[in-house]
LUMFI-310267 format. One record per residue: x, y, z of N, C-alpha, C in turn. Coordinates in steps of 0.02 Angstrom, whole numbers, plus 50000, padded with zeros to 5 digits. Each point is the difference from the previous one (the first is absolute). Last residue first. Example, Ala and Ser with C-alpha at 12.3 -4.5 7.8 and 13.67 -1.06 7.14 Angstrom:
BEGIN
ATOM  neast  nnorth    nup  caeast  canorth   caup  ceast  cnorth    cup
ATOM  50642   49888  50354   50042    50059  50003  49961   50055  50037
ATOM  50015   49714  49996   49955    50059  50000  50045   50060  50000
END
This chain:
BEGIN
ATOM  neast  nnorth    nup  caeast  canorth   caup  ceast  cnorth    cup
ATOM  50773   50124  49446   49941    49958  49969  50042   49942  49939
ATOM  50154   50096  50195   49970    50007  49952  49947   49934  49973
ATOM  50086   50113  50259   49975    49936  49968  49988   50059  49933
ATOM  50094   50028  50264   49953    50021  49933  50028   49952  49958
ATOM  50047   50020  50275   49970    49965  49939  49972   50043  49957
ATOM  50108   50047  50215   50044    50009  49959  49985   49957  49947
ATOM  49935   50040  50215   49998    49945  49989  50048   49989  49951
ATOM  49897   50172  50060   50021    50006  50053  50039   49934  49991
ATOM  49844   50095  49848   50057    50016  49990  50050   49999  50054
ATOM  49784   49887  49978   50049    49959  49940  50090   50059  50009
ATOM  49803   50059  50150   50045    49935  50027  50046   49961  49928
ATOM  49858   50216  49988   50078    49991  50062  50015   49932  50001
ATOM  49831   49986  49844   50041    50060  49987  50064   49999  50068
ATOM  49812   49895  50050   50030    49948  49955  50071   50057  49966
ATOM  49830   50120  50117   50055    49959  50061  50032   49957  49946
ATOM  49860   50140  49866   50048    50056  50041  50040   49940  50059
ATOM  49843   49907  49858   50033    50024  49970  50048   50035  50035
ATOM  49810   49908  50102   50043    49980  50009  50071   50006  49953
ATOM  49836   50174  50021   50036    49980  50091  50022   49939  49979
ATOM  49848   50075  49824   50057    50042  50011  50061   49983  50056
ATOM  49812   49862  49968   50062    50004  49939  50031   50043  50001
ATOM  49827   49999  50153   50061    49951  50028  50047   49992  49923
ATOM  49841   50186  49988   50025    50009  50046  50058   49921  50025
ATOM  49844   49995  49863   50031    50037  49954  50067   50005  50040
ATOM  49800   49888  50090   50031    49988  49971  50077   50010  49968
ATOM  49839   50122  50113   50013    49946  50033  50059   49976  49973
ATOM  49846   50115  49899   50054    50052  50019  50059   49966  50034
ATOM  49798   49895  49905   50051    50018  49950  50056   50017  50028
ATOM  49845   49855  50175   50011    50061  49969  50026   50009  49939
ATOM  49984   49764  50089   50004    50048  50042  49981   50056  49943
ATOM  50014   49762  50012   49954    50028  49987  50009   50053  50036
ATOM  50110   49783  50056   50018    50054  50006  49940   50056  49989
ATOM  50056   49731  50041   49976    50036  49965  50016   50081  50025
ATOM  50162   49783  50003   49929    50023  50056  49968   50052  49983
ATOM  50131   49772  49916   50001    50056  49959  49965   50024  50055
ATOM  50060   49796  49949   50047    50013  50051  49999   50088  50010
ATOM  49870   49812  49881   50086    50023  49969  50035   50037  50052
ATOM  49781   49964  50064   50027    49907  49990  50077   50011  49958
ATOM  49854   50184  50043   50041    49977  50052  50017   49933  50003
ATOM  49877   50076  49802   50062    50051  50010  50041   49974  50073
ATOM  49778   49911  49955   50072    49972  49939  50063   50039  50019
ATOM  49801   50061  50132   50043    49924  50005  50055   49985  49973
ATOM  49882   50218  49954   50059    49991  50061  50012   49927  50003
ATOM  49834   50020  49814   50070    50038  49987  50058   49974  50059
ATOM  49768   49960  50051   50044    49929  49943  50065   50030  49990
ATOM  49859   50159  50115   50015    49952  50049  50044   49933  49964
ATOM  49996   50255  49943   49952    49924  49961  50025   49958  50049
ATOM  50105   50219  49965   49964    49980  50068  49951   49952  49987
ATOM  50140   50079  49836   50067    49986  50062  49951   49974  50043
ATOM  49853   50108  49817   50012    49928  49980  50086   49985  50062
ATOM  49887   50214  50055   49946    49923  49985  50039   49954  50002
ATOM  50164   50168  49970   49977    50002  50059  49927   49932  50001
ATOM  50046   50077  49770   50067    49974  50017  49999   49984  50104
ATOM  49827   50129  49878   49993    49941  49984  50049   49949  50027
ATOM  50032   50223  50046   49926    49966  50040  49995   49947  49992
ATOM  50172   50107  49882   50025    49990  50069  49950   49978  50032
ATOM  49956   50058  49799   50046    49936  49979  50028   49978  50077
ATOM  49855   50205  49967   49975    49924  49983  50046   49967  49997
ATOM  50080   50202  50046   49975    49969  50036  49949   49952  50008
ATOM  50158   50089  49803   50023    49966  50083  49949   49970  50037
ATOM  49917   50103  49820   49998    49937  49980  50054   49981  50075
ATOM  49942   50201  50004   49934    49951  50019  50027   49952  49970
ATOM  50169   50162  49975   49987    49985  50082  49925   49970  49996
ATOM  50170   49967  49780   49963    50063  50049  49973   49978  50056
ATOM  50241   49933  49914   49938    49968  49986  49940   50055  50023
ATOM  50252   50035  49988   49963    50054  49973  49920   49962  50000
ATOM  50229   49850  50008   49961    50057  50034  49961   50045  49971
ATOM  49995   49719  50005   50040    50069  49971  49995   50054  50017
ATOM  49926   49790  50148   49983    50036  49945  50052   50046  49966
ATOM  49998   49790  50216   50012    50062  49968  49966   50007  49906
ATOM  49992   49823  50253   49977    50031  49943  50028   50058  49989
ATOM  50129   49809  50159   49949    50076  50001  49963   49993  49915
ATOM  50156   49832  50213   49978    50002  49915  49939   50059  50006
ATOM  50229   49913  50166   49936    50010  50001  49989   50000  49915
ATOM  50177   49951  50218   49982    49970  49918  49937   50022  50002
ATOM  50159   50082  50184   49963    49949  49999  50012   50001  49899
ATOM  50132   50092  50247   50005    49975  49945  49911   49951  49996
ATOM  50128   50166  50186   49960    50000  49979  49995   49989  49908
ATOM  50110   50036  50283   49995    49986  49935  49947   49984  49986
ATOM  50028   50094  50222   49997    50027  49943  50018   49981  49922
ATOM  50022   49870  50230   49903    50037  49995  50004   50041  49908
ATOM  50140   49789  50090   50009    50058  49970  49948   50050  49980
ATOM  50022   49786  50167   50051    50064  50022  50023   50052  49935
ATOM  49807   49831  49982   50073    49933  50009  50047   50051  50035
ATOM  49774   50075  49958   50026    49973  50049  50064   49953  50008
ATOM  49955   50118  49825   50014    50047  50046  49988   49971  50058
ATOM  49997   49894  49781   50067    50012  50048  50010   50046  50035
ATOM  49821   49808  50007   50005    50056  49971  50081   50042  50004
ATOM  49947   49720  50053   49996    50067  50034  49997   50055  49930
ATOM  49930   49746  50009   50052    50046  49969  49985   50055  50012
ATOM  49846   49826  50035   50061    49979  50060  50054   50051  49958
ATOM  49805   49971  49881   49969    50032  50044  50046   49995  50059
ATOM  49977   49978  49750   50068    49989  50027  50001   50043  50095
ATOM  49807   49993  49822   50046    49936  49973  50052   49990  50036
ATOM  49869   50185  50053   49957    49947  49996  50039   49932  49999
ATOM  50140   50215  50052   49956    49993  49944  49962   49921  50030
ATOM  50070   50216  50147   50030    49941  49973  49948   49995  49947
ATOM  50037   50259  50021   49954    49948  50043  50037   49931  49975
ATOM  50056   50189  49879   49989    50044  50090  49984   49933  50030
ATOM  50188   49941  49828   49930    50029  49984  49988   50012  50096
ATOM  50199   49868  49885   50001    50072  49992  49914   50007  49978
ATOM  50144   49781  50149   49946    50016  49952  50013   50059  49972
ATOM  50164   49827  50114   49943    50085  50020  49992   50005  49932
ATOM  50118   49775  50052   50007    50050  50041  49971   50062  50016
ATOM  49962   49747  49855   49990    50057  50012  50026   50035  50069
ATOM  50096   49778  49849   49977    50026  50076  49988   50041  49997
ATOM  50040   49798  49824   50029    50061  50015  49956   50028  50065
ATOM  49949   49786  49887   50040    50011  49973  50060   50067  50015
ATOM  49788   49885  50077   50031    50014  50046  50080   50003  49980
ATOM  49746   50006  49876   50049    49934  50012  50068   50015  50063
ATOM  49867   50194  49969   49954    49952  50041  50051   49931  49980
ATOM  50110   50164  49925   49999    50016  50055  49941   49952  50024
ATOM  50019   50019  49767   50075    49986  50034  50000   49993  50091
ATOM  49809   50075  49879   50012    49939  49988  50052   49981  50035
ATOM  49958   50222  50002   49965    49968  50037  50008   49910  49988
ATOM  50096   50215  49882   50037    49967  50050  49954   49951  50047
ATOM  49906   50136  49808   50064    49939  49996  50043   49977  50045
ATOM  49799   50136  50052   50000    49945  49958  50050   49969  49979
ATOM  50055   50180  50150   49990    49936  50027  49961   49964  49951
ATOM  50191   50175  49919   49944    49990  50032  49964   49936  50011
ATOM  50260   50065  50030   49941    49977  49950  49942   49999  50024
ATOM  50280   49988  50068   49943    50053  50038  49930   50012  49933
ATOM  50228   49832  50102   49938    50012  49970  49967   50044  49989
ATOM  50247   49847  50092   49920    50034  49990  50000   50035  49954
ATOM  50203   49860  50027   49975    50020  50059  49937   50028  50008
ATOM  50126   49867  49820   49990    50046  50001  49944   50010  50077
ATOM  50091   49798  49905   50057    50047  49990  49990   50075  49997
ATOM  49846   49800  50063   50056    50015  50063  50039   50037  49978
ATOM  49805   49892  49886   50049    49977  50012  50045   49991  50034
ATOM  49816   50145  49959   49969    49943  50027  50080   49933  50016
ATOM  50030   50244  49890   49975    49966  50060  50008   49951  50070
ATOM  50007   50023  49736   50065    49995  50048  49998   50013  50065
ATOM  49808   49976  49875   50025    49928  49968  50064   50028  50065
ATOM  49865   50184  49969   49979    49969  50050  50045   49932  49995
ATOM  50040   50120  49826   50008    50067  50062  49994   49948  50073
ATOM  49923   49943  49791   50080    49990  49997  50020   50001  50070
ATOM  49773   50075  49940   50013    49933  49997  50079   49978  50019
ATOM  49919   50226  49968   50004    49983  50074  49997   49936  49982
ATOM  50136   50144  49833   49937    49976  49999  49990   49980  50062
ATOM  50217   50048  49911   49953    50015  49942  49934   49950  50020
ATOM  50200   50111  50181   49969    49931  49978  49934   50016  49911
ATOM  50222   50114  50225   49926    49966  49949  49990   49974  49935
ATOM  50129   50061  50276   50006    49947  49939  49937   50009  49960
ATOM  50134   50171  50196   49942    49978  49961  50034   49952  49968
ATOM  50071   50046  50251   50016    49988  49939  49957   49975  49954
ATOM  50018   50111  50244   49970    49933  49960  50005   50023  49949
ATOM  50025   50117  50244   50034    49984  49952  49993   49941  49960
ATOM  49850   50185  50179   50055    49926  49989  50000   50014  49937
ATOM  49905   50196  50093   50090    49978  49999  50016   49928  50005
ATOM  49755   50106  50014   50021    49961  50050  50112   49994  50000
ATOM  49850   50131  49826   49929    50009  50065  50042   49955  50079
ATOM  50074   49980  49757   50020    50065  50029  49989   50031  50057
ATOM  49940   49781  49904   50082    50012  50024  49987   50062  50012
ATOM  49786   49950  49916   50026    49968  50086  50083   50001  50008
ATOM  49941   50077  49811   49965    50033  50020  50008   49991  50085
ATOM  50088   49855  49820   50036    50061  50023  49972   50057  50033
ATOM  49866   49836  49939   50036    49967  50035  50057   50048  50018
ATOM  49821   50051  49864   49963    49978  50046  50087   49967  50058
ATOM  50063   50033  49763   49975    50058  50041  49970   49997  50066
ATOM  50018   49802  49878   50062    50052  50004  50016   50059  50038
ATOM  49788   49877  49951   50028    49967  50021  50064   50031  50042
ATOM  49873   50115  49808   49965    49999  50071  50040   49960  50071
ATOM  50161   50045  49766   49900    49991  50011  50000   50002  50076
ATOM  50230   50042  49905   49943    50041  49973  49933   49994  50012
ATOM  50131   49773  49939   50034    50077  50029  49970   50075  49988
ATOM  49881   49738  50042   50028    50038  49942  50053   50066  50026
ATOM  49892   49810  50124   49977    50007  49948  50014   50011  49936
ATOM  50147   49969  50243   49923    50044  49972  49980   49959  49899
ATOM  50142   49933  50267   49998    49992  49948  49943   50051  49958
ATOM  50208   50001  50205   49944    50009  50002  49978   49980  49899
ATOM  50188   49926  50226   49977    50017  49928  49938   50015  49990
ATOM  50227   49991  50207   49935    49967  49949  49973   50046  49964
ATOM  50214   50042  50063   50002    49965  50032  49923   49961  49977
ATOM  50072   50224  50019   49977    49967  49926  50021   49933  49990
ATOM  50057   50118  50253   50003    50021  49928  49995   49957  49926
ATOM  49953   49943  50284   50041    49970  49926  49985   50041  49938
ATOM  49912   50075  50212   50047    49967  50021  50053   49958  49938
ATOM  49800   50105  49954   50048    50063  50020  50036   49944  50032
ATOM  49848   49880  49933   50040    50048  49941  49999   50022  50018
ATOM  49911   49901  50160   50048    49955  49974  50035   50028  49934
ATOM  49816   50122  50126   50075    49986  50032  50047   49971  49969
ATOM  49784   50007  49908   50035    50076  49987  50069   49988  50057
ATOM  49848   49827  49971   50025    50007  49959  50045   50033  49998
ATOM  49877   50000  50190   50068    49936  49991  50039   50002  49947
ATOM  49812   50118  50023   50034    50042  50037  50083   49964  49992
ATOM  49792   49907  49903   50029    50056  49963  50060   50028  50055
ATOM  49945   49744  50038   49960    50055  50004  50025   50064  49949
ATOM  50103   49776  50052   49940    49999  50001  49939   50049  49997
ATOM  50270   49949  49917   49972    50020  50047  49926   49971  49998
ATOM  50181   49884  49879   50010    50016  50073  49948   50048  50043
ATOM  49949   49849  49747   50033    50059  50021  49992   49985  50086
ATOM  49904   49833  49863   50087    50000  50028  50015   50056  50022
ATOM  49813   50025  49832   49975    49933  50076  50069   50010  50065
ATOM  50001   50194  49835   49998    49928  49982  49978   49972  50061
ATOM  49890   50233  49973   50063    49955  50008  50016   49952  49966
ATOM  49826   50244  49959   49994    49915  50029  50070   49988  50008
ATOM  49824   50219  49981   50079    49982  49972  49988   49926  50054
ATOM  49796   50127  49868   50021    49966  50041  50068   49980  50009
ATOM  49801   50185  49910   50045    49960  49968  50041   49962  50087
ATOM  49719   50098  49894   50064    49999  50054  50045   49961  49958
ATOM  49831   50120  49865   50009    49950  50026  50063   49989  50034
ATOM  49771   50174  49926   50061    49988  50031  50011   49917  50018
ATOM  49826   50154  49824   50034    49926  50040  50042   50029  50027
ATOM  49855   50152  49852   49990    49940  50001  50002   49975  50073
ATOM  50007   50248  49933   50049    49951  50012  49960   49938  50031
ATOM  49927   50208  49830   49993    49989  50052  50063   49914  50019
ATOM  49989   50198  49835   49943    50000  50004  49968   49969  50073
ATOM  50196   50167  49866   50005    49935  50035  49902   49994  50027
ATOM  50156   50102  49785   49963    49994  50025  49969   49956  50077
ATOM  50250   50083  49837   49936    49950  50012  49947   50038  50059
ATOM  50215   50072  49923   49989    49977  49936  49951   49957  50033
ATOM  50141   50091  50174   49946    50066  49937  49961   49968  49954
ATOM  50122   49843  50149   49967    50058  50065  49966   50051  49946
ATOM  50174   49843  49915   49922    49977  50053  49976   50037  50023
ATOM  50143   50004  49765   49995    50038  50076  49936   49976  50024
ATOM  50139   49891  49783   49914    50018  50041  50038   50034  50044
ATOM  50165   49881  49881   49959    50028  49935  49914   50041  50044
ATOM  50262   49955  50121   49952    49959  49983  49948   50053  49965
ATOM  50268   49987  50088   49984    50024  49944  49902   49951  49988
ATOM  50169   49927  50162   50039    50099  49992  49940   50028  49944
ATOM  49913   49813  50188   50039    50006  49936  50017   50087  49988
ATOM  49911   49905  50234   50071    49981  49991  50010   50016  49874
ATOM  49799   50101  50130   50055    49995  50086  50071   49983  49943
ATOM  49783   49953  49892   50019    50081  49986  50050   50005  50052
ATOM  49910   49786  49996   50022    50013  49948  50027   50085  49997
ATOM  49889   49903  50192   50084    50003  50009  50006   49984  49927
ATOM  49781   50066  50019   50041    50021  50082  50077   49984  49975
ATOM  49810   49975  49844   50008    50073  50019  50013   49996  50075
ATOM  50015   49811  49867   49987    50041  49925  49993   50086  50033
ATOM  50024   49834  50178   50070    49968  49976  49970   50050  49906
ATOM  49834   49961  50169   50052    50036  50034  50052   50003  49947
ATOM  49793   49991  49858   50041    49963  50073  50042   50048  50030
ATOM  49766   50011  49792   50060    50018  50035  50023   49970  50054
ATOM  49847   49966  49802   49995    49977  50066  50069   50024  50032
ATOM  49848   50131  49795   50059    49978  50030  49998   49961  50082
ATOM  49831   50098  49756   50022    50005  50057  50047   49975  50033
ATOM  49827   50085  49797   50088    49981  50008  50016   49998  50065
ATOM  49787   50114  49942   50000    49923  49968  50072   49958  49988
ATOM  49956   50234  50090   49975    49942  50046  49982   49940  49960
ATOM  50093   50205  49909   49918    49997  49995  49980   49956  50041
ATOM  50253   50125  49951   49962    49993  50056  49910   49990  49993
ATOM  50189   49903  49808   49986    50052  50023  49935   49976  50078
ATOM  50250   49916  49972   49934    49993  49962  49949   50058  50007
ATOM  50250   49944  50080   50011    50037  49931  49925   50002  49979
ATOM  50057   49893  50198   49993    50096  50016  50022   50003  49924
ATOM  49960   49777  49998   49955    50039  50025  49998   50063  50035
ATOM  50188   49877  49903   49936    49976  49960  49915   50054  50030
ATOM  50233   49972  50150   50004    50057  49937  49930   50006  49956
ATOM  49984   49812  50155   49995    50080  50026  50020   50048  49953
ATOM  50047   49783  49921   49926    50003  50000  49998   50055  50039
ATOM  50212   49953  49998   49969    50004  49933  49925   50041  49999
ATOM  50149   49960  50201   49992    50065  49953  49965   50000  49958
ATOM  50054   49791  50145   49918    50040  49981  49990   50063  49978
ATOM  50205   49873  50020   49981    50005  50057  49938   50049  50028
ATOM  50097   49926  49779   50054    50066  50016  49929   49994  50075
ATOM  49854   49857  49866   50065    50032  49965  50045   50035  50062
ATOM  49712   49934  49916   50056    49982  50056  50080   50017  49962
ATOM  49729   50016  49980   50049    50038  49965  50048   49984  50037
ATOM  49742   49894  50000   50070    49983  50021  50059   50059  49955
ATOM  49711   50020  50057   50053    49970  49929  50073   50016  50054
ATOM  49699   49995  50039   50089    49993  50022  50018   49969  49942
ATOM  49765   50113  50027   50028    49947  49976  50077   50011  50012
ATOM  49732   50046  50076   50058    50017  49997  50059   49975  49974
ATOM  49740   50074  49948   50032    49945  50005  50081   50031  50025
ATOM  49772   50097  50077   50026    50014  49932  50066   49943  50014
ATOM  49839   50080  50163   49959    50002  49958  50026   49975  49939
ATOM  50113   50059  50228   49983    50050  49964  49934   50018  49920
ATOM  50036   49815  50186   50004    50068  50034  49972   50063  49943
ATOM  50093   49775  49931   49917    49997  50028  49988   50061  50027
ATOM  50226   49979  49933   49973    50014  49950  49896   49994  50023
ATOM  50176   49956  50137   49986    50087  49988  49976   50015  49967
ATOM  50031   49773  50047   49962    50046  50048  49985   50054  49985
ATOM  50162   49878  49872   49939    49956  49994  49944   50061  50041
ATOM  50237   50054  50037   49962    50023  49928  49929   49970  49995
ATOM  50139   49924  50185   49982    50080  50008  49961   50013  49939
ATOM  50096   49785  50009   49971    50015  50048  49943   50068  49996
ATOM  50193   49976  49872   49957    49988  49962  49939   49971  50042
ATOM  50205   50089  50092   49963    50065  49953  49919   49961  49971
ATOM  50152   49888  50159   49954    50036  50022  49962   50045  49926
ATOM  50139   49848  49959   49953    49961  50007  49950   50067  50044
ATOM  50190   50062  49903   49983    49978  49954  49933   49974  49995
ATOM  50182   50054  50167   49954    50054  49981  49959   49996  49954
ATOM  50135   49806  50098   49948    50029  50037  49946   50067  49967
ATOM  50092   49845  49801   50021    50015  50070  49944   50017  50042
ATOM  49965   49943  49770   50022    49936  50038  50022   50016  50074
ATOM  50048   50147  49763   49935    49959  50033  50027   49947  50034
ATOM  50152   50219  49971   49976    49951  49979  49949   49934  50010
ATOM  50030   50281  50029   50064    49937  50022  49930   49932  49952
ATOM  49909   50244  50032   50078    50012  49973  50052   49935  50026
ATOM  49699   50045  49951   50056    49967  50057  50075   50000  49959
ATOM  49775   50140  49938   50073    49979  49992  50015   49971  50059
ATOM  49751   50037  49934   50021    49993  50036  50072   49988  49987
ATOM  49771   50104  49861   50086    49978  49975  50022   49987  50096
ATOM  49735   50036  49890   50054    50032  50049  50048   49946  49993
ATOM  49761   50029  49830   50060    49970  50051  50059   50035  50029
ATOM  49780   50139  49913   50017    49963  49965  50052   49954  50066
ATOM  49891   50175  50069   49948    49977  49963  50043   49953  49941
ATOM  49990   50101  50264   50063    49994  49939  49919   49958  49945
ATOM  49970   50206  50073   50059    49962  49988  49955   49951  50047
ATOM  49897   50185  49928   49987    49950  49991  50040   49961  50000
ATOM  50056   50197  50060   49929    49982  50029  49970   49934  50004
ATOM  50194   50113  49878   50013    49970  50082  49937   49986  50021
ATOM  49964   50079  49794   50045    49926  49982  50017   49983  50077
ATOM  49894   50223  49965   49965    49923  50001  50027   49927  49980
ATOM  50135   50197  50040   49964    50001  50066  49959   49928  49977
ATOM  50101   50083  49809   50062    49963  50061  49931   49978  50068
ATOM  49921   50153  49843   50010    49921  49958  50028   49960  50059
ATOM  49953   50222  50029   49930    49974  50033  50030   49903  49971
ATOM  50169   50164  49956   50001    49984  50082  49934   49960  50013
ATOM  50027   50079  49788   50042    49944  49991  50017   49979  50067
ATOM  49872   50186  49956   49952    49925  49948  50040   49963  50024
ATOM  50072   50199  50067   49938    49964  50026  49978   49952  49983
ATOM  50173   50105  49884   50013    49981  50057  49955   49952  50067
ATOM  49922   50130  49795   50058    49927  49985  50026   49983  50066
ATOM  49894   50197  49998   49943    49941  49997  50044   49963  49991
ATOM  50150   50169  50017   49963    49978  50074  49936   49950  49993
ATOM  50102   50098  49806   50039    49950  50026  49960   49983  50062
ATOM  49872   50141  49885   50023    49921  49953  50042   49981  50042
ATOM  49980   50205  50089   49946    49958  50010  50003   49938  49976
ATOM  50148   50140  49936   50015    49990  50067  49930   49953  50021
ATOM  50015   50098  49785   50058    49957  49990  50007   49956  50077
ATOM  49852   50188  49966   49983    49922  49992  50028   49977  49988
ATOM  50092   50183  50080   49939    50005  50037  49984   49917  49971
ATOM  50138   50137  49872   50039    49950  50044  49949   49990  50046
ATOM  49884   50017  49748   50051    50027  50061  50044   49951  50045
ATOM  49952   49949  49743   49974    49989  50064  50048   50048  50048
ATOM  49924   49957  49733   50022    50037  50040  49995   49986  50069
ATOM  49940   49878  49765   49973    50040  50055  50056   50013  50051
END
């Protein structure tokens, strides 16, 4: 049989239909099988404990089990590549950080994701302040003291990070650029190490977020000087902000977001952002979370999208002002 172009056009346009009414009722009824949570670092950390915090909840929210899996590797590329390669159905999802979409895309020449196109942003978890500390012994007492005593002695003291390239690093050349003292990076494969030289005396500070720096600092192992968040924190309620310490305009934190792949469709977003918003506001959730040091966030998609773009673009000037790039 013979077919015009008239029903050749119709056959397609029902196919089409059949296969938009298919999609639509699969978002309808999402999620209807388990949801994939990637934490891109390795079990056991801060982001690790919030994610799986977060997942237990979301999953009551949404009806459907959540389950975290660890992809850790290349400073959480792995598991982020892993999930802008999945497809967008909201059953693949991503605990994203500052450090998988703020100062990973700033300092490597060559990374496997673009933060800002290759995802979906759904909503931002946590912010967690970071804290630059002393040795006990250090001379000044305050930030201002700090910032005198390195411009008066060029690289003269030391600053310790984490890693070269991470939050730490950056967060700290951030305040050199912002003030012209002079401090010399030392890093370190990990904030354990990081803190050991320290605590010792062969390295002059700190700049880490306050779960791991909180121990060190209540034994009276090291000395908070300014916090980086709008308000003091609970835990460190005698540590100025560093805009009241005299730097109104910096601005370093640690945070953790949800992301999706892109192209997710816009109702499964905005269930995953309703559900995802509930389960941040569980009165059990915020405890746990501010006992890590975490202050809930639950904001918008747009919200969101918007501080991965903004801190990509400052981590960006500051790795190249700095003169850090980094191969994976």
């Amino acid at each position: 049989m013979k077919l015009t172009k008239t029903a050749i056009a119709v056959a397609l346009l029902s196919g089409a239909s059949l296969i938009a009414g298919a999609a639509s009722a699969q978002q309808a009824d999402y999620p209807n099988k388990p949801v994939r949570l990637i934490v891109p670092f390795a079990p056991g950390g801060t982001a690790d404990i919030i994610g799986r915090v977060f997942a237990a909840q979301l999953g009551t929210e949404l009806g459907a089990t959540v389950v975290v899996e660890n992809k850790a590797g290349a400073g959480g590329s792995i598991g982020t590549r892993f999930v802008a390669d999945s497809a967008p159905d909201g059953y693949v999802l991503l605990l994203a950080s500052s450090s998988t979409h703020g100062t990973n895309p700033a300092v490597y020449k060559t990374l496997t994701y673009d933060a800002v196109r290759d995802f979906t942003a759904i909503t931002q978890l946590v912010t967690v302040p970071g804290v630059l500390s002393v040795t006990k012994d250090f001379p000044a007492t305050d930030l201002n003291g700090l910032i005198a005593a390195a411009k008066a002695d060029p690289d003269k003291y030391t600053y310790a990070s984490s890693g070269a390239g991470g939050l730490g690093n950056l967060a700290m050349e951030l305040m050199k650029s912002m003030t012209g003292a002079k401090l010399m990076h030392i890093a370190y494969r990990g904030a354990g190490p990081a803190f050991t030289d320290v605590i010792s005396g062969q390295v002059s500070m700190i700049w880490e977020p306050v779960p791991a720096s909180l121990p060190y600092i209540k034994s009276g192992q090291i000395r908070p000087l300014a916090i980086a968040a709008d308000s003091r924190s609970p835990e460190l309620p005698d540590t100025p902000t560093f805009k009241e310490a005299g730097l109104p305009r910096y601005e370093a934190n640690a945070w953790n977001g949800l992301l999706a792949p892109k192209g997710l469709p816009a109702d499964v977003t905005q269930k995953l952002h309703d559900a995802s918003v509930k389960a941040l506001n569980n009165p059990e959730v915020k405890a746990k979370l501010a006992s890590l040091g975490g202050t809930v966030v639950a904001g918008t998609s747009e919200a969101f999208q918007n501080v991965i773009a903004s801190d990509v673009k400052k981590w960006k000037n500051v790795a190249a002002d700095a003169k850090i790039q980094l191969d994976q």
